[in-house]
N, C-alpha and C positions, 0 to 999 in steps of 0.2 A: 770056073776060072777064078784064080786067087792072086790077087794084087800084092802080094807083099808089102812095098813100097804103101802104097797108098792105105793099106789095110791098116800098120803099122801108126803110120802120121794121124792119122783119124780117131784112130782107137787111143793114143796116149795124148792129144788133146781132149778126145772125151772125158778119161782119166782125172786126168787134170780139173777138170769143170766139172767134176764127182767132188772131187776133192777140198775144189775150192767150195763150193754148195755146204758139206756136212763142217768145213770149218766155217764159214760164215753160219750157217746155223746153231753150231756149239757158241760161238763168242755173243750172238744176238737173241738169240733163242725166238728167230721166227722163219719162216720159210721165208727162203725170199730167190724163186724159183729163176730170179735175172742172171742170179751167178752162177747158171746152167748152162749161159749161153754168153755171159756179158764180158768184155775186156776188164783186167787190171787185176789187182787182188792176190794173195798166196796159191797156189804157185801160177807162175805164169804159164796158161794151156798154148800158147803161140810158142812160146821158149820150150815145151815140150813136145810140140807140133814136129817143129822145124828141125831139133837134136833129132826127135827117133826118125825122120825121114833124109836127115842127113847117115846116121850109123847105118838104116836100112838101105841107102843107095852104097853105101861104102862095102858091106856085106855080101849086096847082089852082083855091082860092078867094079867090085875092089876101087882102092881107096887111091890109087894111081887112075884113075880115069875121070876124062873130062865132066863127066854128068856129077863126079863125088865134088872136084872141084864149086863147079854150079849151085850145089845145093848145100856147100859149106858157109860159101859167099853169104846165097840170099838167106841164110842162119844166121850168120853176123851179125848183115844189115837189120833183121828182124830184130836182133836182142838189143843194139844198139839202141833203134827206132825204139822200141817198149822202153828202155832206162829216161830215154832221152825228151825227143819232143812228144810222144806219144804222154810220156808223166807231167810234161811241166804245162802241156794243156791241161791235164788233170788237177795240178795245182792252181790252174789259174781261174778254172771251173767254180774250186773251190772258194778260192778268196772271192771271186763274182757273186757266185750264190751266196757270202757273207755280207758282203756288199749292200746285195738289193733284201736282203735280209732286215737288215736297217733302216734303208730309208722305206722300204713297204711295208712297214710295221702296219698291222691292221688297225690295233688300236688308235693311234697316231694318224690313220688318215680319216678315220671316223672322227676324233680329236676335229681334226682340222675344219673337213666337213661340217661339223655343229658349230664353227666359231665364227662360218662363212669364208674361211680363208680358199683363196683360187689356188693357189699353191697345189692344196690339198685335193684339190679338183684335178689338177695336172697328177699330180700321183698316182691320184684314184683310177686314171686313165692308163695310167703306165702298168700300176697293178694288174691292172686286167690280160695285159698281154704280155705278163713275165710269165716265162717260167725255167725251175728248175733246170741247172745246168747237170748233167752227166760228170761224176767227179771221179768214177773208178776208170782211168783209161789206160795208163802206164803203170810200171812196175818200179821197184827198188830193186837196185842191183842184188837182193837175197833174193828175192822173188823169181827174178831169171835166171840165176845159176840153179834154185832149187827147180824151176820148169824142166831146166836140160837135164838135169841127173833124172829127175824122171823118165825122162825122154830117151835117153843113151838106155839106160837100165831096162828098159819098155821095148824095143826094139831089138837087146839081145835074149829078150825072152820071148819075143814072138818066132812061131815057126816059121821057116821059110818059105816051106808048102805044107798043102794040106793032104 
């Protein structure tokens, strides 16, 4: 049994999360095996997700019918959602992680600590149970147009049966 549809959407978000992986690899020169599997980043695998599974519904049940309509929609709202508040929580991830960046200076609470200051004691407490915010989570409007052209192009190149 061969899913087209589903075969189609799986396999060009895989793509995608190939793609993103050996570009963060070339730019960082380390594995970093999260953007196999992680939101945000060149290209977007959800904007490539949702294109080849919209082209493949278009394809199967022509592009006048309600199921193309359905899955044109929730392509939309997906790409919107990635440009939109999916990124500016990413942004905000960020400036936070800057944030506590500063005041948890390690050095600085050690500082504090040796002068006796309480302050430093309340940090030192706070340090313990920060951590790291997730900063990849949305996309740049390049990011998801390049997901969907992946996606379109992925989906006319997949067979329809096997």
């Amino acid at each position: 049994m061969y899913n087209y549809i589903l075969v189609t959407a799986v396999l060009s978000w895989w793509l995608s999360q190939i793609i993103k992986f050996f570009i963060n690899l070339a730019k960082y020169k380390e594995f970093n095996f999260e953007r196999l599997t992680g939101a945000g980043g060149w290209p977007s695998a959800h904007s490539s997700m949702v294109c080849s599974a919209c082209v493949a519904v278009g394809r199967v049940e022509g592009v006048n019918s309600t199921f193309f309509a359905i899955v044109c929609i929730f392509s939309l709202i997906t790409m919107y959602d990635a440009m939109g508040v999916r990124r500016a929580a990413g942004q905000h991830a960020k400036e936070i992680n800057h944030i506590n960046s500063v005041l948890f200076n390690p050095k600085d609470i050690k500082d504090a600590m040796e002068t006796g200051d309480p302050l430093g004691h309340i940090v030192k407490v706070a340090n313990e149970n920060y951590s790291h915010m997730k900063e990849y989570l949305g996309h740049t409007p390049f990011e998801v147009v390049s997901g969907a052209v992946i996606g379109v192009i992925f989906a006319f190149l997949m067979p329809m049966s096997i």
